[in-house]
MDTraj code that builds the backbone (N, CA, C; nanometers):
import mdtraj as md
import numpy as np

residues = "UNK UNK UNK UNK UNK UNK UNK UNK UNK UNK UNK UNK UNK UNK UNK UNK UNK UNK UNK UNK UNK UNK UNK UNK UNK UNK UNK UNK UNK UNK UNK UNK UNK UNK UNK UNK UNK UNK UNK UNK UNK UNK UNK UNK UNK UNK UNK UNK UNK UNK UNK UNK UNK UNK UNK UNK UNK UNK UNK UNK UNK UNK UNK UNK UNK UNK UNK UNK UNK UNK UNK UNK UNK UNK UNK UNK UNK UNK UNK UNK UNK UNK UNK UNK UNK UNK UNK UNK UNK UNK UNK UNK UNK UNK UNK UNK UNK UNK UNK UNK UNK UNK UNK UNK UNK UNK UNK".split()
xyz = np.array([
    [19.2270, 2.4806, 8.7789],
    [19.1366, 2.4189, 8.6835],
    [19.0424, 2.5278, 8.6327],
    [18.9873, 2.5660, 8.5106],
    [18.9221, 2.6899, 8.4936],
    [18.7936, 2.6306, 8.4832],
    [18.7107, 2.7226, 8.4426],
    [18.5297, 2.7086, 8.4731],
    [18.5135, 2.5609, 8.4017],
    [18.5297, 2.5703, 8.2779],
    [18.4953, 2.5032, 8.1567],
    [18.5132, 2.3774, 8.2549],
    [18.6136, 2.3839, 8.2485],
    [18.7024, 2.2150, 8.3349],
    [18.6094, 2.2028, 8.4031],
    [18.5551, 2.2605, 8.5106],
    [18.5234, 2.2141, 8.6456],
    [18.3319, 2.1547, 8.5869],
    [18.3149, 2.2802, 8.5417],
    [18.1588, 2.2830, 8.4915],
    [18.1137, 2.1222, 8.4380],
    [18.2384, 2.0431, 8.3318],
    [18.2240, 1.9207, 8.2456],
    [18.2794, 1.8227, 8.3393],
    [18.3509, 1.8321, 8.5369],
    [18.4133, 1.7616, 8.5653],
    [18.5089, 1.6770, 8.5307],
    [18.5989, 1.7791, 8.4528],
    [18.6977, 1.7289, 8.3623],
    [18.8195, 1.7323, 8.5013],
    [18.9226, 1.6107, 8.4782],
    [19.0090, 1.5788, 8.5277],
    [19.1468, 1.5746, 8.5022],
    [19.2205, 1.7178, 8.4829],
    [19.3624, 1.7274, 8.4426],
    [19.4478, 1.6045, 8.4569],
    [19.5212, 1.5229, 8.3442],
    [19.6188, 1.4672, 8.4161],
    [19.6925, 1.4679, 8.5221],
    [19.7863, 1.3837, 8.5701],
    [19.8523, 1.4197, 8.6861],
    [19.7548, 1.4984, 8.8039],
    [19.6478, 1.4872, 8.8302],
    [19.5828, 1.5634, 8.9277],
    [19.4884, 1.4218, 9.0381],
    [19.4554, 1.4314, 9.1310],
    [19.4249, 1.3421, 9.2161],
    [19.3056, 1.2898, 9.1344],
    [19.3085, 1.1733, 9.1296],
    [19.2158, 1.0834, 9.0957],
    [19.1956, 1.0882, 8.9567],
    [19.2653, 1.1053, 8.8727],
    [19.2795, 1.1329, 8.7228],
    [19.3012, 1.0159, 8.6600],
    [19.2366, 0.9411, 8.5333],
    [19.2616, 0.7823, 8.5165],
    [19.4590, 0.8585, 8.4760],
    [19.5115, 0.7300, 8.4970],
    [19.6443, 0.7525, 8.4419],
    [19.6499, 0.7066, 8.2867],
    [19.7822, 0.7986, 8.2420],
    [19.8488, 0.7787, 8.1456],
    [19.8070, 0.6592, 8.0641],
    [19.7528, 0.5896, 7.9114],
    [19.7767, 0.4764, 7.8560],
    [19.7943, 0.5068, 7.7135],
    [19.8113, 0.3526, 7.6529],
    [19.8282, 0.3959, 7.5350],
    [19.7793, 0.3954, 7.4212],
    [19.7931, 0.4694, 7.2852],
    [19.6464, 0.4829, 7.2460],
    [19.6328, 0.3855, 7.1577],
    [19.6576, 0.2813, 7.1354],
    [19.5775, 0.1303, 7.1082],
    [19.4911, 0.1212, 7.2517],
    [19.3645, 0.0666, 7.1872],
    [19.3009, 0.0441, 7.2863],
    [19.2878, -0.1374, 7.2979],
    [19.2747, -0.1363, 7.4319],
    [19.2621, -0.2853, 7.4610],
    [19.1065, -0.2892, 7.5312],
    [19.0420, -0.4014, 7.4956],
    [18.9496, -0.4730, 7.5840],
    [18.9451, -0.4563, 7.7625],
    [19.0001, -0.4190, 7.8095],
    [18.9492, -0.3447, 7.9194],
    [18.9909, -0.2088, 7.9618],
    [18.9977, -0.1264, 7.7950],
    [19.0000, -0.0162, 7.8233],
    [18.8572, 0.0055, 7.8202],
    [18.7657, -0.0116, 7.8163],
    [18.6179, 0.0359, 7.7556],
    [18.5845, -0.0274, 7.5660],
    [18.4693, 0.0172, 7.6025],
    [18.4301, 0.0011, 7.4636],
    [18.3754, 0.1347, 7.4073],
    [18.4364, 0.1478, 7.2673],
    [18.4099, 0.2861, 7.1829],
    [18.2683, 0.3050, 7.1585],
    [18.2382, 0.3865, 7.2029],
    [18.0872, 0.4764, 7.1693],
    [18.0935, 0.5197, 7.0056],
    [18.1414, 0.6053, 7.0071],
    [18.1671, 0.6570, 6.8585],
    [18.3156, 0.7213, 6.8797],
    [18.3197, 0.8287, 6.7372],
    [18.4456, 0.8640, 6.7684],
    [18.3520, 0.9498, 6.6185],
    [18.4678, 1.1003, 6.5772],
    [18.4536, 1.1994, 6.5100],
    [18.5670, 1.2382, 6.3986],
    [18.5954, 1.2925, 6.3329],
    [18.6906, 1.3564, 6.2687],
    [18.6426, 1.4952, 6.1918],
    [18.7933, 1.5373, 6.2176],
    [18.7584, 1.6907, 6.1312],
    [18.8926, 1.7331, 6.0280],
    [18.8457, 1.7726, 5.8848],
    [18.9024, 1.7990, 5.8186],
    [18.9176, 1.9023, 5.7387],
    [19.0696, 1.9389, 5.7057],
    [19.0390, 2.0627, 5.6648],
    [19.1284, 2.0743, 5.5214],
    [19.0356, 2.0786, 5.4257],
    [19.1354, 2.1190, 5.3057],
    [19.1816, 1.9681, 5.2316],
    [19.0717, 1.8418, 5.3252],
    [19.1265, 1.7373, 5.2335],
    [19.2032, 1.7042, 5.3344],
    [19.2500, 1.7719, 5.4501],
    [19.3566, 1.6492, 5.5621],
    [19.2567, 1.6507, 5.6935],
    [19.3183, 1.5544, 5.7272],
    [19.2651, 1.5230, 5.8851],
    [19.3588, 1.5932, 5.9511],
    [19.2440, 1.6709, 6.0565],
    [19.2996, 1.7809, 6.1395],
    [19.2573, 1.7090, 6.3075],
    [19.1732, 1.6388, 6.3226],
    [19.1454, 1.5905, 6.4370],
    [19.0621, 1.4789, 6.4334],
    [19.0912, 1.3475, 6.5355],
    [19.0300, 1.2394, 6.5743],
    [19.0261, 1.2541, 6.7278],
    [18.8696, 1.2649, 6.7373],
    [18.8061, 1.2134, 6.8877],
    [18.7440, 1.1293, 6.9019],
    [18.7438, 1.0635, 7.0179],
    [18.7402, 0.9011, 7.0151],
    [18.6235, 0.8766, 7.1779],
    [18.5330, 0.8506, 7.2134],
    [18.4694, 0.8525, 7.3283],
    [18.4420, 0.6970, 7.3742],
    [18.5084, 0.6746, 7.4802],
    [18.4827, 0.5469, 7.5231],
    [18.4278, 0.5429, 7.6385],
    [18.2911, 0.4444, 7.6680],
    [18.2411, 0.3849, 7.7740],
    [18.3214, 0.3220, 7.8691],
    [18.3326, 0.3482, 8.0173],
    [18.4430, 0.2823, 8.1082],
    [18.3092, 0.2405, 8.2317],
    [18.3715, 0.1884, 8.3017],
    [18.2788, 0.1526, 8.4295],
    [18.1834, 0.2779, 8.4924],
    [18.2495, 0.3697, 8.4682],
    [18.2077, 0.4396, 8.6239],
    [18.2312, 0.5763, 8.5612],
    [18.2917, 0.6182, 8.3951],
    [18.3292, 0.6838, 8.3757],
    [18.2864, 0.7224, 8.2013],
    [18.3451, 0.8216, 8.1198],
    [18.3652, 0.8150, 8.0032],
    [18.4884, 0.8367, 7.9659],
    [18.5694, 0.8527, 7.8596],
    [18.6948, 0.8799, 7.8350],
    [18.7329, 0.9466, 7.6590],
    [18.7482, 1.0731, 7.6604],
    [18.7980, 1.1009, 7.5423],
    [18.9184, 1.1056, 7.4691],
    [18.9673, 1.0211, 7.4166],
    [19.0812, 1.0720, 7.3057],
    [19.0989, 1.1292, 7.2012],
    [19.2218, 1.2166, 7.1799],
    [19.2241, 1.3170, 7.0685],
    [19.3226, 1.2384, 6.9943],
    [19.3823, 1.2834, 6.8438],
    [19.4440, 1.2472, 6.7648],
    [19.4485, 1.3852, 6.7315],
    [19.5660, 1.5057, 6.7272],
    [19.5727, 1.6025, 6.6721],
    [19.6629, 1.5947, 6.5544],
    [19.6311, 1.6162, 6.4273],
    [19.7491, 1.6539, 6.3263],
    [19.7860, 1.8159, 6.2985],
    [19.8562, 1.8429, 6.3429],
    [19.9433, 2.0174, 6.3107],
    [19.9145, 2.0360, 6.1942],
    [19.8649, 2.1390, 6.1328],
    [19.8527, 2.1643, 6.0000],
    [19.9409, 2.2658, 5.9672],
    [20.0269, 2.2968, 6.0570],
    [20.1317, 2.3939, 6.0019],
    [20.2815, 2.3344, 6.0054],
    [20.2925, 2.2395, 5.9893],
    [20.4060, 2.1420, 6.0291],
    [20.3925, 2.0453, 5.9013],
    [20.5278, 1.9540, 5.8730],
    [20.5288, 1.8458, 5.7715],
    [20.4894, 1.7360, 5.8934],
    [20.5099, 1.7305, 5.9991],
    [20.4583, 1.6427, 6.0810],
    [20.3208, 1.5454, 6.0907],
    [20.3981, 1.3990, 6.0753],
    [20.3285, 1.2895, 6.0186],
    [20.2176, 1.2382, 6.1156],
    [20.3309, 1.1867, 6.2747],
    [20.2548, 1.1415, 6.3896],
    [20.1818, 1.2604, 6.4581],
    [20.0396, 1.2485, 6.4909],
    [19.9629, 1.3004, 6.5396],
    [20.0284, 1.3313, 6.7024],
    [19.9679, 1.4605, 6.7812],
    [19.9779, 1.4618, 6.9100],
    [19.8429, 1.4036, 7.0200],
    [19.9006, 1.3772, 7.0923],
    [19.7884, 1.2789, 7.1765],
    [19.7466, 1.3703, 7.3050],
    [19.7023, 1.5200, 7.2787],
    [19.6375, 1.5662, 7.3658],
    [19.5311, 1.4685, 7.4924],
    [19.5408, 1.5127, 7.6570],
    [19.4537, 1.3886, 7.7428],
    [19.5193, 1.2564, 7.7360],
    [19.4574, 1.1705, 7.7811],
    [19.2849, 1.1674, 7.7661],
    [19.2274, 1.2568, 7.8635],
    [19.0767, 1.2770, 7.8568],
    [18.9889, 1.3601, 7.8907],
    [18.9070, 1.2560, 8.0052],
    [18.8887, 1.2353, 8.1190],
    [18.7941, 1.1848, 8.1788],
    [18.6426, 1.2561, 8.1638],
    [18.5472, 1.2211, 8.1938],
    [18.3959, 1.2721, 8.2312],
    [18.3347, 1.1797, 8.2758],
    [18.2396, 1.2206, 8.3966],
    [18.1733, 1.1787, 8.4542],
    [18.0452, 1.0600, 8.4059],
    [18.0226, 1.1244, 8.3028],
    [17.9119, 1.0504, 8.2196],
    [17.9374, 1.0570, 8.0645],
    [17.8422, 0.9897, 7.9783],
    [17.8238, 1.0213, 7.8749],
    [17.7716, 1.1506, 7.7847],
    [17.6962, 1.2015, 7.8689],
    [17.6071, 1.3570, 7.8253],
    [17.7466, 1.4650, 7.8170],
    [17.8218, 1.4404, 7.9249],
    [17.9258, 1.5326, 7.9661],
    [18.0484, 1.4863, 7.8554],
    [18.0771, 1.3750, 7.8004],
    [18.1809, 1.3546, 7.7097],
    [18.1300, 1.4251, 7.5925],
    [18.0037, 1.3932, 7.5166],
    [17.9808, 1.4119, 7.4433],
    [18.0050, 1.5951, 7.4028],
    [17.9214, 1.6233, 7.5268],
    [17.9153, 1.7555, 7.5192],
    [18.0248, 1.8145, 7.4601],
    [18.1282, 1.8115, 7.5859],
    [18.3158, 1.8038, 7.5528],
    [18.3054, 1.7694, 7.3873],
    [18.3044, 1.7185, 7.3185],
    [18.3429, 1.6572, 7.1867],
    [18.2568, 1.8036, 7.0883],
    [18.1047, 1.7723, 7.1479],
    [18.0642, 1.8709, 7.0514],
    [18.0893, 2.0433, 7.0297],
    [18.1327, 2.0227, 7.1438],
    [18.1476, 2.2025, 7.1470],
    [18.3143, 2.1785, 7.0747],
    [18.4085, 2.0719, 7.1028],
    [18.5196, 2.0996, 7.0152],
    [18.4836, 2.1401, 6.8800],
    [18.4079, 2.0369, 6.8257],
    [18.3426, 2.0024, 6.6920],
    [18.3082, 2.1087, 6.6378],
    [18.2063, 2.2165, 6.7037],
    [18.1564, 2.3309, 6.6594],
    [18.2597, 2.4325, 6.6435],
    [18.3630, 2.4477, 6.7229],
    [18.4696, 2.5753, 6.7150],
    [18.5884, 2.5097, 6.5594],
    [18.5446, 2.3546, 6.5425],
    [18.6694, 2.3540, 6.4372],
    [18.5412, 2.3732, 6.3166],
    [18.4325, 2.3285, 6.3335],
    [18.3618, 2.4194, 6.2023],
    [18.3709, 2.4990, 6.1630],
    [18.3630, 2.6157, 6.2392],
    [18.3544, 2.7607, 6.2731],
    [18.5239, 2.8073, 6.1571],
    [18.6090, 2.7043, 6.2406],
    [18.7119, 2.7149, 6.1318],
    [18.7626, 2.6491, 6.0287],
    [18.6267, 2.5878, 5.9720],
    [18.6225, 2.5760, 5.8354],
    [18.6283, 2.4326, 5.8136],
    [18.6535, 2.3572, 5.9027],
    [18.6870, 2.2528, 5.9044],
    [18.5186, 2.1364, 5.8478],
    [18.5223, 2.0054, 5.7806],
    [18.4324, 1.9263, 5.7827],
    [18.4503, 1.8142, 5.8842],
    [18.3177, 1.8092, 5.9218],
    [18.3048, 1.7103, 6.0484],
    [18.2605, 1.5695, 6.0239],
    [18.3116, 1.4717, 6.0066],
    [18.2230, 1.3369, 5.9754],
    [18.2189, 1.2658, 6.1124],
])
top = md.Topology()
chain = top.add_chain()
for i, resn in enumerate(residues, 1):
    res = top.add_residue(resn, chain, resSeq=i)
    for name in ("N", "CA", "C"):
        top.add_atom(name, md.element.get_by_symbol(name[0]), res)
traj = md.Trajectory(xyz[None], top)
């Protein structure tokens, strides 16, 4: 697990105590959505992150679109566990800032 990971108590899939695998419709006892982000570049959507409130937990989902590909369906990088809310967010914003950086608009 490298710094970053450990520092945000981020939880690799497949790793002990990791929420499992679901799917990305969300249902009513997946949590309820906090917010969620997008980033675009050039007029396309390049990324959807999605932060949901869970019991005991937070949970991020990605929506990646390839921008070097004709590829329609997005990849479903995670989900991302975190401990709290401060710590999801965080996770989200520092993504947020590196796809600025590359040019990208953030709504």
């Amino acid at each position: 697990m490298s710094d970053l990971a450990q520092e945000f108590s981020l939880r690799t899939p497949g790793a002990a105590g990791a929420a499992a695998p679901k799917s990305k419709k969300s249902k009513p006892g997946d949590g309820k959505e906090l917010f969620h982000r997008t980033a675009k570049k050039d007029g396309r959507r390049v990324v959807i992150m999605r932060c949901f409130d869970r019991d005991d937990s937070c949970l991020v989902e990605c929506d990646v679109y390839p921008t070097n590909s004709l590829r329609v369906e997005p990849l479903h990088p995670g989900p991302y566990t975190f401990a709290s809310r401060d710590e999801a967010s965080g996770f989200i914003e520092e993504a947020l800032l590196a796809l600025e950086y590359l040019g990208c608009d953030i709504s």
